[in-house]
C-alpha positions in Angstrom: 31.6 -42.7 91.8 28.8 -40.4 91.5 30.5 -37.8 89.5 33.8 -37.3 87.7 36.7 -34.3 87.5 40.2 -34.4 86.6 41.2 -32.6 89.4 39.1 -31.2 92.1 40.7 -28.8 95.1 39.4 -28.9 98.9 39.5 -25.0 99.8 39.2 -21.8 98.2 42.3 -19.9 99.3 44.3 -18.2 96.6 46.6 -21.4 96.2 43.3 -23.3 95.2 42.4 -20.9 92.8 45.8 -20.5 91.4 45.9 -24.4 91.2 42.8 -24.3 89.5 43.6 -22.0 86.7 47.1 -24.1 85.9 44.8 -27.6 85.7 42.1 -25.2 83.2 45.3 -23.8 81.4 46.4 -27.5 80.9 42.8 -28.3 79.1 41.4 -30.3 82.7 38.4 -30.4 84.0 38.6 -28.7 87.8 36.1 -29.0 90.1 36.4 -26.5 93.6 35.0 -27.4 96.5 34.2 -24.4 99.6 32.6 -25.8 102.8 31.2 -22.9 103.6 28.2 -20.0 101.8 31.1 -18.2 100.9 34.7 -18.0 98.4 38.0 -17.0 99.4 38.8 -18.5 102.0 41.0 -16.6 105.0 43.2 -15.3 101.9 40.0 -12.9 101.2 39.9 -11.9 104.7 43.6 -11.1 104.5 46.0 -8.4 103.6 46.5 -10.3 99.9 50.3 -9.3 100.4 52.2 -11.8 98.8 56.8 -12.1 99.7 58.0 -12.2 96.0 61.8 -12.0 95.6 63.4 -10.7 92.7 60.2 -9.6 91.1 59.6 -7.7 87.9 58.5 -4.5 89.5 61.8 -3.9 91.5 63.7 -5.0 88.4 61.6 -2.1 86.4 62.7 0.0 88.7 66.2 -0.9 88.8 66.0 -2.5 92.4 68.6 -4.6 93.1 67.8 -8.1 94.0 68.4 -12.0 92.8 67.8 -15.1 93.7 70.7 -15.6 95.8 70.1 -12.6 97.8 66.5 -13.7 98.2 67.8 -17.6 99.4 70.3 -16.2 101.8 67.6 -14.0 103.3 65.4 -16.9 103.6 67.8 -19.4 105.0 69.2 -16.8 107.5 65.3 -16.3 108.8 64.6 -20.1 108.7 67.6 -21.4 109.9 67.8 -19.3 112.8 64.6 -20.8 114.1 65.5 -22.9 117.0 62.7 -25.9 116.3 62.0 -29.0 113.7 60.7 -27.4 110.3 60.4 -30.8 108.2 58.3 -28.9 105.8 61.0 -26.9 104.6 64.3 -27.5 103.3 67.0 -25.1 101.0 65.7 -27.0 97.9 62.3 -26.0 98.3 63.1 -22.6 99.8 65.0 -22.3 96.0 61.8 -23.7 94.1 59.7 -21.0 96.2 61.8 -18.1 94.6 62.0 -19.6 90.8 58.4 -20.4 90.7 56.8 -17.6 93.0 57.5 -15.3 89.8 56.5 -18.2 87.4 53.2 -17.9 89.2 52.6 -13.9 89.2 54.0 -14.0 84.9 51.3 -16.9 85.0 48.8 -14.6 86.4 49.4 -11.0 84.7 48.4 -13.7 82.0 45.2 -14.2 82.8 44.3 -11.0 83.5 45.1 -10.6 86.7 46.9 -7.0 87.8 49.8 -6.6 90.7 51.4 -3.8 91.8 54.6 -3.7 94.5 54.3 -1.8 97.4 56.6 1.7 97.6 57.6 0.0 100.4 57.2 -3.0 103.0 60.4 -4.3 104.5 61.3 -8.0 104.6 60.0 -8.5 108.8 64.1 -9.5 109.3 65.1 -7.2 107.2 68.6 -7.1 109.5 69.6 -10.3 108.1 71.8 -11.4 105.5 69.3 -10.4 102.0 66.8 -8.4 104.1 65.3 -5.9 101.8 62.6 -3.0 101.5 60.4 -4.1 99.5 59.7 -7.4 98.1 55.9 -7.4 98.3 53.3 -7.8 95.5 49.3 -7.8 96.0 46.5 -7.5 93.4 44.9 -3.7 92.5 41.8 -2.8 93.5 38.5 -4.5 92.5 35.3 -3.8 91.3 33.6 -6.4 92.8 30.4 -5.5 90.7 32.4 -7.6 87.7 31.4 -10.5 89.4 28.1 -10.0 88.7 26.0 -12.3 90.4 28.8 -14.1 92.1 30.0 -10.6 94.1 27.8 -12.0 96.6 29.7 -15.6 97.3 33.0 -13.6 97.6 34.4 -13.2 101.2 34.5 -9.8 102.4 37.8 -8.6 104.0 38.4 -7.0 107.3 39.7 -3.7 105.8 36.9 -1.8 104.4 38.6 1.1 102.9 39.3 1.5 98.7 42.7 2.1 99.4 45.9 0.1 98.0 47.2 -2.1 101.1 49.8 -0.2 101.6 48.4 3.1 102.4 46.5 1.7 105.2 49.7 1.9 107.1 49.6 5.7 106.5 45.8 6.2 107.8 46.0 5.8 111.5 48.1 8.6 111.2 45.4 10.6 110.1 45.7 13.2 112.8 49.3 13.9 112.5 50.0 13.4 109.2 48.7 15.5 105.8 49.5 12.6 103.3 47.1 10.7 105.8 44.3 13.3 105.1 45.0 13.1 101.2 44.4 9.6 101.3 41.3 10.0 103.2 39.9 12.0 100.8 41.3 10.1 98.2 39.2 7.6 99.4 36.1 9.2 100.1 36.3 10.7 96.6 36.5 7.1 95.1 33.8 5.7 97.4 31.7 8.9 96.0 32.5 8.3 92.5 31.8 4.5 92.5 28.4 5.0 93.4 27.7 7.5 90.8 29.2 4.6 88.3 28.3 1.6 89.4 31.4 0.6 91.3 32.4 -1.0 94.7 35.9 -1.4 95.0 37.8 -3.7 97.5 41.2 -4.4 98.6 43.6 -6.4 99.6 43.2 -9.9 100.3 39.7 -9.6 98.6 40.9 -7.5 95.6 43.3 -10.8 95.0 40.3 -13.2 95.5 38.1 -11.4 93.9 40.0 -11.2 90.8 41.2 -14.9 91.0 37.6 -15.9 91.3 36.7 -13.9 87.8 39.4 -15.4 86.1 38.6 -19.2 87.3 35.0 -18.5 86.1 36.1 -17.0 82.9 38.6 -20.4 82.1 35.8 -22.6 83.2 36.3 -23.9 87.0 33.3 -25.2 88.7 32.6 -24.2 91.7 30.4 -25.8 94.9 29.6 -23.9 98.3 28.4 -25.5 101.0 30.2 -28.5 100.0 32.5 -29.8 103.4 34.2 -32.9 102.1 33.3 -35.8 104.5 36.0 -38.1 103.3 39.3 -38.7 101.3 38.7 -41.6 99.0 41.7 -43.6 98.6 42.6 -46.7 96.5 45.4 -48.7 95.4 47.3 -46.7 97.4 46.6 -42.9 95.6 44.1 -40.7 96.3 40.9 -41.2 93.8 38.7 -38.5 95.1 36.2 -37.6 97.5 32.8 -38.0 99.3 30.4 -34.8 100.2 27.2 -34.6 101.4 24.5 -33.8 98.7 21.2 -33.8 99.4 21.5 -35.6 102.4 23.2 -38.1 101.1 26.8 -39.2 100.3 27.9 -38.0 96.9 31.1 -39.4 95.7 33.6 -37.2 93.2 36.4 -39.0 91.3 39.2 -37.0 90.9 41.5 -38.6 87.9 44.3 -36.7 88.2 44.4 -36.3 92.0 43.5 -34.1 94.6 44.8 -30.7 96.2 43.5 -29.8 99.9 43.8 -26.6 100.3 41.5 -26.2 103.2 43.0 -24.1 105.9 44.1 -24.7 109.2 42.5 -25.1 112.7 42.0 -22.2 113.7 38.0 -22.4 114.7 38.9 -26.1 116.4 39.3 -25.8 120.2 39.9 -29.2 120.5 43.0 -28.9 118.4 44.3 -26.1 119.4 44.9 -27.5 122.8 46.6 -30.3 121.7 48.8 -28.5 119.4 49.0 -24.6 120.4 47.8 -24.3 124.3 47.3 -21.1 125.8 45.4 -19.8 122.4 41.7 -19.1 122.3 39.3 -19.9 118.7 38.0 -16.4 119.6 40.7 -14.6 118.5 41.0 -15.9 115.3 39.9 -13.8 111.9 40.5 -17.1 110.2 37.4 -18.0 107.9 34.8 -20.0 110.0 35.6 -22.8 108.0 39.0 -23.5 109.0 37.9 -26.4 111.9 41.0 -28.8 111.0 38.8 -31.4 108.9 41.4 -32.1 106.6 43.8 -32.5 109.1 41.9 -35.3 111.0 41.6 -36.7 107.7 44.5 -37.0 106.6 46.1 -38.5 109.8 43.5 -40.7 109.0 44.6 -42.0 105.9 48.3 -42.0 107.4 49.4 -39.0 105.7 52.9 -37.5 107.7 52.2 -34.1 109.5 54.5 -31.2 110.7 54.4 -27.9 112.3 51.4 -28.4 114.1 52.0 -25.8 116.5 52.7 -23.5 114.4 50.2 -20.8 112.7 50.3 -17.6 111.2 49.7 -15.2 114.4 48.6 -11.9 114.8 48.4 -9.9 117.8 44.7 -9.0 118.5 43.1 -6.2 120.7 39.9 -8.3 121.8 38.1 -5.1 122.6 34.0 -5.5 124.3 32.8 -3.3 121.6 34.6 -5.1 118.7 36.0 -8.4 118.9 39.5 -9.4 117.8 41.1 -6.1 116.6 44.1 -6.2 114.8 46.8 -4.8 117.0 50.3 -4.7 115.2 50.6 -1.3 113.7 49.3 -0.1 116.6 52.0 -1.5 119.1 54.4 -0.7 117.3 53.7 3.3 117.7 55.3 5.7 119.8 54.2 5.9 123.4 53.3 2.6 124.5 55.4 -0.5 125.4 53.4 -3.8 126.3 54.4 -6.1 129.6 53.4 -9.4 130.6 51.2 -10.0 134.3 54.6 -9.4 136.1 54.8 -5.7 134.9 57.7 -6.8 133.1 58.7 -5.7 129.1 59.7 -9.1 127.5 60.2 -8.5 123.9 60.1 -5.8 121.0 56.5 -4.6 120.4 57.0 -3.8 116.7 58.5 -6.8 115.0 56.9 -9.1 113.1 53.5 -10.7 114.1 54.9 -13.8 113.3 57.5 -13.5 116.0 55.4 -11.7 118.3 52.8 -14.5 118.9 55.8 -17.0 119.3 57.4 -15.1 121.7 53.7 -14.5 124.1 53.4 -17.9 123.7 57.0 -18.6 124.7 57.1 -16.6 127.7 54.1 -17.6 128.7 55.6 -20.9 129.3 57.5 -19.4 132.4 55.3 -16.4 133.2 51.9 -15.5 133.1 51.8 -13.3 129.8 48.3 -14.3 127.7 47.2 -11.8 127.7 49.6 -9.2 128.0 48.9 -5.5 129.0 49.6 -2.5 126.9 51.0 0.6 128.5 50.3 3.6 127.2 50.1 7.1 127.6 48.2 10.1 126.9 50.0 11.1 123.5 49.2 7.6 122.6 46.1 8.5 122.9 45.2 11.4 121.4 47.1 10.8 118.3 47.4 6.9 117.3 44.3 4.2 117.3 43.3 2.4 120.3 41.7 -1.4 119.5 38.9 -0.1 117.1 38.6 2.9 118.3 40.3 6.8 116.6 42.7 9.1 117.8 41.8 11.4 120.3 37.9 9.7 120.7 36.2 9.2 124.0 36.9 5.3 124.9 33.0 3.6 125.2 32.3 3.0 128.7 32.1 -0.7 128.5 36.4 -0.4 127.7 36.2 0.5 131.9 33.3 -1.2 133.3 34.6 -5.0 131.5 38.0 -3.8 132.3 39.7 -3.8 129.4 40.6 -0.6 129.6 42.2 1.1 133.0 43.5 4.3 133.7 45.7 6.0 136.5 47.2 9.4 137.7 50.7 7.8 138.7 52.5 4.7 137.5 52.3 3.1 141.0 48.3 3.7 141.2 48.3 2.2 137.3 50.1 -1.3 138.6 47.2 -1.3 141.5 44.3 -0.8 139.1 46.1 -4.1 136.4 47.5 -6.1 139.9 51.2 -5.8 139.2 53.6 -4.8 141.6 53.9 -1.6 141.3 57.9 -1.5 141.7 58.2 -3.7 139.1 55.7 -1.4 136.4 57.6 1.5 137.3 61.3 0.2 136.5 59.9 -1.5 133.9 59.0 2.2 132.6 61.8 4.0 133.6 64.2 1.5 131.7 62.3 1.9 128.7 62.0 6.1 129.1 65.7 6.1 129.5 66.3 4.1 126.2 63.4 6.0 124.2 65.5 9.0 125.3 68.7 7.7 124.2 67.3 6.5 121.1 68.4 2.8 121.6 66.3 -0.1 123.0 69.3 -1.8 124.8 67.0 -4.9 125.7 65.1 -6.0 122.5 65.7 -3.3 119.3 62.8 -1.8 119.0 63.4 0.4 116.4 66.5 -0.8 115.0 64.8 -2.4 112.2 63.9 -1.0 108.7 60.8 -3.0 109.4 60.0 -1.7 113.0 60.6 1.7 111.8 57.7 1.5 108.9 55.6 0.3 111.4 55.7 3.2 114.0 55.6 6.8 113.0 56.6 7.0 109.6 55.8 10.9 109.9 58.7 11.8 111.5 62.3 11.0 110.9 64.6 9.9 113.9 66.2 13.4 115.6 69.7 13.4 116.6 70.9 12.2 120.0 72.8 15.5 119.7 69.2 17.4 119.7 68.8 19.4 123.4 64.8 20.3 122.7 62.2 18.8 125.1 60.7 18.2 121.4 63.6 15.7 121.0 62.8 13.3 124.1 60.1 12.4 122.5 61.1 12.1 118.8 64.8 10.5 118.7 63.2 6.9 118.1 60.2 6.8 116.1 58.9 3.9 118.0 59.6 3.9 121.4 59.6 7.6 122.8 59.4 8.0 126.6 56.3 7.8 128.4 53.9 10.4 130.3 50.5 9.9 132.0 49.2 6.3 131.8 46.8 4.2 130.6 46.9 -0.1 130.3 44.7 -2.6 127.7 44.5 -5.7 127.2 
């Protein structure tokens, strides 16, 4: 071996650099290892939002919730799932709930401050445990504490110094006066920063950020630029591995073992085939990094895998003027209701992402449905975001000319312009008018959850069925009311 470590970690997601920081607090020498220019990993680029049950900020606050609760929850959700999940069983779904709070106690300890989120229901929060709030992510950053490492941190897809969880309030800027007070909440901090030196970040890169100070403060080394070429393994254990230094082969002994924490596939077209047809590497907002190395290598070595075609999806607006565009809060807002290339509504648009992608993918195994169109109207429009664009704006031309974006007078005319039949769109509208007007999706819920309910117009309760106003056809379900002039993207 070229060079020694105790332990050395493959990755620099936030379970590496949690990892790290247990094998520093244990007195070990740690060695990190980021294939690409950059720290972080995907977690940076994330919303840093982290499921912890029975947590010491509900408990402060007199929230009810244990460990039981939290286990039924979680075996109702996992159970329920149709498919082989060999990477899961009750046993470790316990030791996930005992040690996820171990890990934030562990944490607060090294400095590192969390905060709960007011509220962020469980995504099945119908099932037996469902809850609220159970979330926990990391308070805003000055990335300037970094000093001269503020530069290898991975910047994160939401640019605003805001807590994660007002970001749900903001594209409801144009409706909504707590929306406003955050945005000048925010401008006022981004102001104020400047005149002190500042530059905060959120979310997933507030987490990262801060995890990256404290590993540098306990002493973990850190490499970028260094992809691991190979898994070194003798006498049957893993001994460490080989990286390219130089141009050469550099070998790194790991005494105590090594963790790879290196991400998925997501960038690896080759793989996704195999594993998740029907899905593009364009869409990702994965890292670039994430090209299933360590996968290959580890089949290589023998190792068992599981849940190959799974991932964590999110549905993406892949608008010509900005790439993949996160689409979930968006869908699940009044005034629009997504169909597959039939014309036909096939599940409810504001559920969970992770059930979202799975059912595209699912239907798509019978009907054309990647991608799927949106169906929108004018109100839409005018008051929620489209792709990356703001309420109310003027849509750039190349939305129309690359087709992305289509618009018609009459529902018919609208089915012509996306090549459905244009019977089909317009029951398929109809049936959802009549339940937005009744204030009960009979097909898929939309709007029945605590969960589907946070994510649509959290402006406005739910009015009566009893309420005779043409105000109240469109406000009885805060997430699906009925539809008016059209629209369609995809």
């Amino acid at each position: 071996m070229d060079e020694q470590f105790d332990f050395v970690v493959v990755g620099s997601g936030g379970g590496s650099m949690s990892a790290a920081l247990v094998m520093r607090e244990a007195g070990k020498s740690v060695l990190v290892l980021e294939k690409t220019d950059l720290l972080g990993g995907s977690t940076a680029k994330s919303g840093g939002v982290m499921w912890i049950p029975n947590n010491r900020f509900n408990a402060a606050e007199g929230i009810e919730d244990s460990l039981e609760k939290a286990e039924e929850y979680l075996n109702a959700v996992v159970e329920a799932y149709p498919g082989d999940a060999p990477g899961t069983s009750r046993e470790k779904r316990r030791t996930y709930i005992v040690e996820a709070n171990a890990m934030i106690d562990f944490l607060m300890r090294k400095g590192i401050p969390f905060e709960k989120a007011p509220k962020w229901p469980d995504y099945y929060d119908d099932r037996p445990g469902g809850m609220l709030t159970r979330t926990v992510h990391a308070k805003l950053f000055n990335v300037n504490e970094l000093g001269e490492w503020k530069h290898k941190l991975r910047p994160n897809s939401f640019p605003y110094p805001l807590p994660i969880f007002d970001g749900v309030m903001l594209p409801l800027i144009k409706r909504s006066w707590t929306a406003r007070r955050l945005a000048v909440t925010m401008t006022l901090r981004n102001w104020l920063g400047k005149l002190t030196g500042k530059k905060w970040v959120t979310a997933g890169a507030a987490l990262q950020g801060r995890m990256l100070q404290a590993a540098l403060n306990a002493g973990v080394e850190f490499r970028t630029g260094a992809e691991v070429k190979e898994i070194v393994v003798a006498n049957d254990a893993v001994t460490g591995v080989v990286i390219e230094k130089g141009g050469k082969q550099w070998q790194i002994s790991a005494r105590l073992g090594v963790l790879l924490n290196a991400g998925g596939f997501s960038h690896n077209q080759e793989m996704r085939d195999q594993y998740i047809p029907h899905t593009r590497k364009e869409w990702t907002h994965a890292a670039e990094g994430d090209t299933g190395d360590m996968h290959r290598e580890l089949m290589r070595i023998g190792a068992a895998m599981g849940q190959m075609e799974e991932m964590v999806g999110n549905q993406m607006f892949m608008s010509p003027t900005g790439g993949p565009v996160g689409a979930q809060m968006q869908l699940a807002k009044p005034h629009a209701f997504m169909v597959d290339q039939t014309g036909t509504r096939y599940m409810n648009e504001g559920g969970s992402y992770m059930l979202f992608c799975q059912s595209m993918l699912e239907r798509h195994k019978t009907v054309p449905a990647v991608p799927s169109w949106v169906i929108m109207d004018s109100q839409f429009k005018r008051y929620h975001m489209m792709a990356d664009s703001m309420p109310g704006s003027n849509k750039p031309a190349e939305w129309f000319s690359s087709g992305f974006l289509k618009t018609a007078p009459t529902i018919e005319e609208l089915a012509g312009e996306i090549d459905v039949d244009p019977a089909t769109l317009k029951a398929t509208t109809e049936r959802f008018n009549t339940f937005a007007r009744n204030g009960k999706d009979e097909d898929f819920g939309r709007g029945d959850r605590e969960y589907d309910k946070w994510l649509g117009d959290i402006r406005r309760p739910p009015t009566p069925r009893s309420a005779r106003s043409r105000k109240a056809r469109s406000t009885r379900c805060r997430s699906c009311p009925a539809m008016s002039a059209l629209s369609a993207a995809r």
